[in-house]
C-alpha positions as CSV (number, residue, x, y, z in Angstrom):
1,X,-22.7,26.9,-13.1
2,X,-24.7,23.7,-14.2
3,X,-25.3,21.5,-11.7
4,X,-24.6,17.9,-11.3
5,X,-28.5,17.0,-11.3
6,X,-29.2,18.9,-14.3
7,X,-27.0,16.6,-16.8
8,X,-28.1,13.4,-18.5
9,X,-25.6,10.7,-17.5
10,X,-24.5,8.7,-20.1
11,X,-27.0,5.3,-19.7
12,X,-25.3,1.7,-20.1
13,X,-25.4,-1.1,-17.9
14,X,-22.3,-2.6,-16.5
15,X,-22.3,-6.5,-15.5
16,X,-19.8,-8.5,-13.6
17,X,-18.4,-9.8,-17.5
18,X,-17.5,-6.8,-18.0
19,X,-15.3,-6.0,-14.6
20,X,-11.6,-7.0,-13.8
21,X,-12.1,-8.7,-10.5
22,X,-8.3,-9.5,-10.3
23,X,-4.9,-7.6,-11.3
24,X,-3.7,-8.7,-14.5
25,X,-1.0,-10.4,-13.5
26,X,-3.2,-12.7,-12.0
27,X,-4.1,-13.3,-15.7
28,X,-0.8,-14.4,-16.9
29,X,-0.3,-10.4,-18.5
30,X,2.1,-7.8,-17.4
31,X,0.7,-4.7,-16.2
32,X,1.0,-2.9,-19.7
33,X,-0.9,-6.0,-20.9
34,X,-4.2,-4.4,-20.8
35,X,-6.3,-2.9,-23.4
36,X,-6.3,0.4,-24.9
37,X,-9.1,2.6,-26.6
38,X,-8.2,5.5,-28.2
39,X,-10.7,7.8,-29.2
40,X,-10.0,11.1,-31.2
41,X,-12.9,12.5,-32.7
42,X,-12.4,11.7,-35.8
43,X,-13.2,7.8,-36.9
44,X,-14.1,5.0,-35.1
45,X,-12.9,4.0,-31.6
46,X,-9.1,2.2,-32.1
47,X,-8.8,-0.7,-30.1
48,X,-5.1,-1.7,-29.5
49,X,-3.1,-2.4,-26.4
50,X,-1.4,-0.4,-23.9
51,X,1.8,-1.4,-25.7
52,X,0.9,0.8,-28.5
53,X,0.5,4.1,-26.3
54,X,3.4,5.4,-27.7
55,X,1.8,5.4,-31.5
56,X,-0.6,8.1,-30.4
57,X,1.7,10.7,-28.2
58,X,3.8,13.4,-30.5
59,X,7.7,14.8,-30.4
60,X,6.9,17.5,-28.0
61,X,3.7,16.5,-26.4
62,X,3.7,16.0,-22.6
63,X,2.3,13.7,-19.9
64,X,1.0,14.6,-16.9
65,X,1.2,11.6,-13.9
66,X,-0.1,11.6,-10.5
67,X,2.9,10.9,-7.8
68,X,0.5,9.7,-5.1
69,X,1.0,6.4,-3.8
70,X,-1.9,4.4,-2.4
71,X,-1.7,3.5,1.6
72,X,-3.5,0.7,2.9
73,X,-6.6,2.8,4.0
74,X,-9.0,0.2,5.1
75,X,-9.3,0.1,9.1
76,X,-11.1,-3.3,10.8
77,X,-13.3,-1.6,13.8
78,X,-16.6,-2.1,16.1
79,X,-19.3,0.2,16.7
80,X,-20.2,0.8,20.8
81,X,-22.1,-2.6,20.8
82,X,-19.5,-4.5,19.3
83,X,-20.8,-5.0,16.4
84,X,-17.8,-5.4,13.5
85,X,-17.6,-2.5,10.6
86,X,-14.7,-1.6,8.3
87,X,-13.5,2.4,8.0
88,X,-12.2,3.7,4.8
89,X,-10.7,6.8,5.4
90,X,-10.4,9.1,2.8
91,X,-8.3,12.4,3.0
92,X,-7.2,14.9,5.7
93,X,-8.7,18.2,5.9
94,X,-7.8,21.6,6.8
95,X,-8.2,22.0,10.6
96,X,-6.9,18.9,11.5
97,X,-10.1,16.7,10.2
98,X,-10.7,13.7,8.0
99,X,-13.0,12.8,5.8
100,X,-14.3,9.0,6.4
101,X,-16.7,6.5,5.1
102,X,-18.4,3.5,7.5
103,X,-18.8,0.4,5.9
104,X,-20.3,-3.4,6.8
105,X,-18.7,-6.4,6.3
106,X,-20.2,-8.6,3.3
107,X,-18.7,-11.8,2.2
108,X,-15.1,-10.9,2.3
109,X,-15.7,-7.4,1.2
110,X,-18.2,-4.2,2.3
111,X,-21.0,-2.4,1.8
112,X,-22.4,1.0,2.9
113,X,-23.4,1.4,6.1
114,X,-25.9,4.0,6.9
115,X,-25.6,5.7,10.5
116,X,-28.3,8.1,11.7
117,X,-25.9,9.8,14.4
118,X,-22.3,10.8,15.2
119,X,-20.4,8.3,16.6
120,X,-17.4,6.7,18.1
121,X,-16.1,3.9,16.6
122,X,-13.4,1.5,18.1
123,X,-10.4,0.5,16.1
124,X,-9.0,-3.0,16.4
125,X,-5.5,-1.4,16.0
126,X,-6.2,0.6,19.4
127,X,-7.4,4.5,19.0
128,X,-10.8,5.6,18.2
129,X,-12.5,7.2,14.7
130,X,-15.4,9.6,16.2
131,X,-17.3,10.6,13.5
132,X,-18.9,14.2,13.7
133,X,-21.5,15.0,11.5
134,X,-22.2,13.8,7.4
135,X,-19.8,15.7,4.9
136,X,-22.2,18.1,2.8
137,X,-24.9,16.3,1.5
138,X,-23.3,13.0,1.3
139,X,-25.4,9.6,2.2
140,X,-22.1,8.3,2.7
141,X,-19.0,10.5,3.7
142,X,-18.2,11.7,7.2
143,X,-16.0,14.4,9.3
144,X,-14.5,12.7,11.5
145,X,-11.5,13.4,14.1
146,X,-8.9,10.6,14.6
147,X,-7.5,9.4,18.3
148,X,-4.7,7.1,17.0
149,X,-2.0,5.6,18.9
150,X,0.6,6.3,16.3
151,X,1.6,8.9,13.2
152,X,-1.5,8.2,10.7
153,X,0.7,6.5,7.8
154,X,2.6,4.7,10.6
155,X,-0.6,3.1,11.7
156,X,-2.1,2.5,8.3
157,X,0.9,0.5,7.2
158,X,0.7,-1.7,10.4
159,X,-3.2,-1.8,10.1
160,X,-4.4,-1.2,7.1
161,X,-5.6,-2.8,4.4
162,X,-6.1,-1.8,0.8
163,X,-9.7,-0.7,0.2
164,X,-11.2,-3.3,-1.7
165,X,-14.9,-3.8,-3.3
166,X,-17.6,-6.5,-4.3
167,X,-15.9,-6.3,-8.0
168,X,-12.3,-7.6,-6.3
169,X,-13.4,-10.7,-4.6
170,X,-9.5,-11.7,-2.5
171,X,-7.3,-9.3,-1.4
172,X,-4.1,-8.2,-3.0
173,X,-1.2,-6.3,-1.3
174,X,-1.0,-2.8,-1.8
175,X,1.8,-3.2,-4.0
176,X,-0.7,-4.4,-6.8
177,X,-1.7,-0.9,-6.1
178,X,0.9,1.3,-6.8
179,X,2.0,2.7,-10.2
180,X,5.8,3.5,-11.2
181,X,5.0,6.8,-10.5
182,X,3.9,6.1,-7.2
183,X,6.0,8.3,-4.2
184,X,4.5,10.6,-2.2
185,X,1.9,8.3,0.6
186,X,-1.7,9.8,0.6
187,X,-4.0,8.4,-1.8
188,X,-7.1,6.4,0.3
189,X,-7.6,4.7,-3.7
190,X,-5.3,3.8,-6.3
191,X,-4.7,6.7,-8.8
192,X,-5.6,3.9,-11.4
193,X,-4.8,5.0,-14.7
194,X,-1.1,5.0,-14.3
195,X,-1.2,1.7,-13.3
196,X,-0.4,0.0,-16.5
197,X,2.8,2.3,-17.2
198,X,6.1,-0.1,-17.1
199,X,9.3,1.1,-16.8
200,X,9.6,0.0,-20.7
201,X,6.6,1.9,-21.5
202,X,7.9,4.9,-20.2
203,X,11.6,4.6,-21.9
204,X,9.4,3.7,-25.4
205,X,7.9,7.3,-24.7
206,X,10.6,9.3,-23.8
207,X,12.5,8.1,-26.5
208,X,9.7,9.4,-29.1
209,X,10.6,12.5,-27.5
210,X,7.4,12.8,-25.1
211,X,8.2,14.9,-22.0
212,X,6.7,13.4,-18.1
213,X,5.7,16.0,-15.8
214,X,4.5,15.2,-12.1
215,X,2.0,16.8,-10.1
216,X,-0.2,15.3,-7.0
217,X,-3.2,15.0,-6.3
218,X,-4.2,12.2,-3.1
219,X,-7.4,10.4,-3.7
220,X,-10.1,9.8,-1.9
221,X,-12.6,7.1,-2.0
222,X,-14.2,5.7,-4.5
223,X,-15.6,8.6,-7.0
224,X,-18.4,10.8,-6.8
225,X,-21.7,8.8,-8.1
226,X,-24.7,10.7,-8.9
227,X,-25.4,14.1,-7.9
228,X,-22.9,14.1,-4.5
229,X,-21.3,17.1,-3.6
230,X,-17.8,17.0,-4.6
231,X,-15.4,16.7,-1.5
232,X,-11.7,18.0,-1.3
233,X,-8.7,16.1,-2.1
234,X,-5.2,17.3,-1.7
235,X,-3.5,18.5,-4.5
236,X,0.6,20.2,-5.0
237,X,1.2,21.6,-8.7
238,X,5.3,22.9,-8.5
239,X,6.1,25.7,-10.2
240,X,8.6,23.5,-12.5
241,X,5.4,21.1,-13.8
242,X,3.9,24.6,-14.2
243,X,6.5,26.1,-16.4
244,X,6.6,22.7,-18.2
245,X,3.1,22.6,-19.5
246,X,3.1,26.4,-20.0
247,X,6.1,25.6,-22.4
248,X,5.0,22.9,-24.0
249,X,1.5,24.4,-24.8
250,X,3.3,27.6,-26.5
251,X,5.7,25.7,-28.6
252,X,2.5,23.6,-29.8
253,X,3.0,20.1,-28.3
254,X,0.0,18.9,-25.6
255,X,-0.8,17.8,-22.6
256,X,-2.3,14.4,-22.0
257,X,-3.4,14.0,-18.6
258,X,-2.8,10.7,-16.8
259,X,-5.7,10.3,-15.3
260,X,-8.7,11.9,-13.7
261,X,-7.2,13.0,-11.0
262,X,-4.6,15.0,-12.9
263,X,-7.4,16.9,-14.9
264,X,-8.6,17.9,-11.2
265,X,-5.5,19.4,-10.5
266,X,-4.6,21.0,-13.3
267,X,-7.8,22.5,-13.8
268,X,-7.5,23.8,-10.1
269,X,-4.6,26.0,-11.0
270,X,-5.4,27.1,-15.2
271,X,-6.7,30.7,-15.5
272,X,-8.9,32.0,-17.8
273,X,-6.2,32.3,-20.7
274,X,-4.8,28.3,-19.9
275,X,-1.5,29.4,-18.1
276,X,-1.3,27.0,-15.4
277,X,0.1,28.5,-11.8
278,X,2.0,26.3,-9.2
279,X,-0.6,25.7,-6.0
280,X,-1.2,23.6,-3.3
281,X,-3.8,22.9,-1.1
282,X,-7.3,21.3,-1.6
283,X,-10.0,21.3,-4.6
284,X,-13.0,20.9,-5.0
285,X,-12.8,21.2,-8.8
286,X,-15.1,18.9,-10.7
287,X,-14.7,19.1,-14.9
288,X,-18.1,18.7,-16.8
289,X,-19.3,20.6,-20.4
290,X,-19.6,23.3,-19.4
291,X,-16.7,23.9,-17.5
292,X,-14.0,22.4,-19.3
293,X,-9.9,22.7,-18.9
294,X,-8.4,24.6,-21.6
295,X,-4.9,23.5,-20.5
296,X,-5.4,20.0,-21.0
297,X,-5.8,18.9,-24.6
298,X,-6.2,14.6,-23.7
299,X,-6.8,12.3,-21.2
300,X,-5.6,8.9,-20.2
301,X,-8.3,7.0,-17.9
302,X,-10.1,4.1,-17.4
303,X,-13.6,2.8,-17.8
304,X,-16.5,4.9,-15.1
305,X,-19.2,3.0,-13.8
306,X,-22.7,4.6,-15.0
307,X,-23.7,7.7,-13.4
308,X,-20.4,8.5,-12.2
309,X,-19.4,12.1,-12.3
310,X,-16.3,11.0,-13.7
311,X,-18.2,10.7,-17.2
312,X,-19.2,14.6,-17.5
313,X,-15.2,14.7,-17.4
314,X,-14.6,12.7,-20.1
315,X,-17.6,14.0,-21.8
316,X,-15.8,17.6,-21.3
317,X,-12.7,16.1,-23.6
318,X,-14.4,13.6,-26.4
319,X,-17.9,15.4,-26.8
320,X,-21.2,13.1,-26.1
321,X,-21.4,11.5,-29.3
322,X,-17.8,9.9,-29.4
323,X,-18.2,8.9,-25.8
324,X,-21.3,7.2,-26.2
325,X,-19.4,5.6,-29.4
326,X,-16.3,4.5,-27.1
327,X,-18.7,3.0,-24.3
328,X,-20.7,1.1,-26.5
329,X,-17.7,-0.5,-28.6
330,X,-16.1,-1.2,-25.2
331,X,-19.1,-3.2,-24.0
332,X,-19.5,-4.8,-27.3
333,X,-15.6,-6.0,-27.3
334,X,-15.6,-6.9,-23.7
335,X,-13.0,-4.5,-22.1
336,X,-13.0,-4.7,-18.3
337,X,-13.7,-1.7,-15.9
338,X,-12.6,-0.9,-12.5
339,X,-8.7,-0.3,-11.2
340,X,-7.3,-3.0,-12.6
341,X,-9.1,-2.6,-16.2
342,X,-8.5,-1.5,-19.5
343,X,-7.8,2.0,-20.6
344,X,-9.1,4.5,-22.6
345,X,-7.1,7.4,-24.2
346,X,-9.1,10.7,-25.6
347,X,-7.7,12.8,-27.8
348,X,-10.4,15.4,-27.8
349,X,-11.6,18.1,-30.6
350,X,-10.0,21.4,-28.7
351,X,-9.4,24.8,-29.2
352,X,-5.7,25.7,-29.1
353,X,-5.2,28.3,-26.5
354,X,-1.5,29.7,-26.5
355,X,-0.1,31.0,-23.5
């Protein structure tokens, strides 16, 4: 296994321009408004709209969306001397633990906070976060047990906020950060690239004869940048999505992922020969060259800050050279990164694997 540290990132510089810092609505555009990319290999990066989707999905192909919906995950707290911080909390763990990330405030949003120790911290909700010692070798993420006065997703839809960042400058209720897929509570972030589906988009693909399939997987915060360990998320692949993209893969048709978070949990649950299994549980999965998905033939995603390890994902699907073609033509036309972006579909150069 390659690790994380030994791959050259893909290098580009990403300035505000070139990040949505509101929903698109706010913009006078529907949610299917946005941009697309599609990038197959073969010629030069398409640039069309999310609209079009539909022009580049087969009779028989299938779509795989995330279920999670996105709960208000941001927590206003003090530390012990009163000082004010914000907690993002990320995902439960097995034996009863959650993972967790201290932040400071900073003009309206956060920043990292750094903390040396374990330590209590007081939530302005009532109840206590004590965090326990660093996850792994993360700068950032915490274990951390939870003292709350109230079932967790009863108290993070009284207290909570959505998570926001320095790119999103106001706050937006968390319905801006749900997509029509959206049902099952759990995600700390939004599963982002479903967001532009429409109820009208979906009807335009089903009626091409392009099959949806569900799985889950909750997302934590924000994704892994540089060389962090992976951490787990939560993740339930039923036995009837299973069978679906077993069957679809062995009458030809194939699977476009919506979404990096559906690569992670399909890849969780494929064997060696590409049959995927129904599981559930958590994974720490991460896709990169090396260690690609044969049961996945395209993705559906947005736009990854540098360095993310997002990017050896996408790199797994579209090969270096037509990803570095796709970033560079996205900078040059101005599409906008972050969750409420543009989009990018890849339609990679993959060996069919029948199972």
């Amino acid at each position: 296994m390659t690790a994380l540290a030994d791959y050259e990132h893909l290098a580009f510089t990403l300035d505000p321009a070139h990040e949505a810092h509101e929903p698109p609505e706010a913009r006078g555009l529907r949610r299917d408004g946005v941009r697309l990319m599609v990038s197959d290999g073969e010629q030069a990066p398409i640039d069309t709209h999310f609209t079009e989707l539909g022009r580049f999905l087969h009779p028989g192909d299938v779509l795989v969306v995330n279920t999670s919906a996105t709960v208000p995950a941001a927590l206003d707290a003090r530390l012990v001397n009163g000082e004010p911080i914000v907690i993002h909390l990320s995902g439960d763990l097995p034996g009863g633990v959650w993972l967790a990330e201290a932040r400071e405030p900073r003009d309206g949003t956060t920043g990292p906070l750094h903390l040396e120790r374990p330590v209590a911290i007081y939530l302005l909700g009532g109840g206590q976060v004590h965090l326990l010692t660093p996850f792994a070798d993360s700068q950032r993420l915490w274990l951390a047990r939870l003292e709350l006065p109230a079932p967790v997703l009863e108290y993070l839809a009284q207290h909570g906020t959505p998570i926001q960042y320095r790119h999103v400058p106001r706050p937006w209720p968390i319905s801006y950060y749900q997509s029509v897929f959206a049902r099952d509570p759990g995600s700390a972030e939004m599963p982002s690239a479903s967001r532009p589906f429409t109820p009208e988009v979906v009807t335009n693909l089903v009626s091409r004869g392009v099959q949806i399939v569900p799985v889950l997987l909750h997302t934590g915060v924000s994704s892994l940048e540089g060389d962090e360990a992976p951490y787990p998320e939560r993740y339930r692949v039923s036995e009837a999505s299973a069978h679906a993209v077993n069957s679809v893969r062995r009458h030809g048709g194939r699977v476009i992922a919506a979404g990096t978070t559906v690569v992670r949990a399909l890849a969780t649950v494929t064997d060696q020969r590409g049959r995927v299994h129904p599981g559930e549980g958590w994974t720490e999965r991460v896709v990169t060259p090396d260690q690609p998905v044969v049961s996945v033939d395209g993705l559906l995603t947005g736009w990854h800050e540098p360095e993310s390890s997002h990017l050896l994902m996408l790199e797994a699907f579209a090969g270096r050279e037509a990803l570095e073609a796709a970033y560079e033509t996205a900078l040059d036309r101005h599409f906008r990164w972050h969750e409420f972006g543009d989009s990018h579909l890849i339609l990679g150069d993959r060996a069919e694997v029948r199972v």
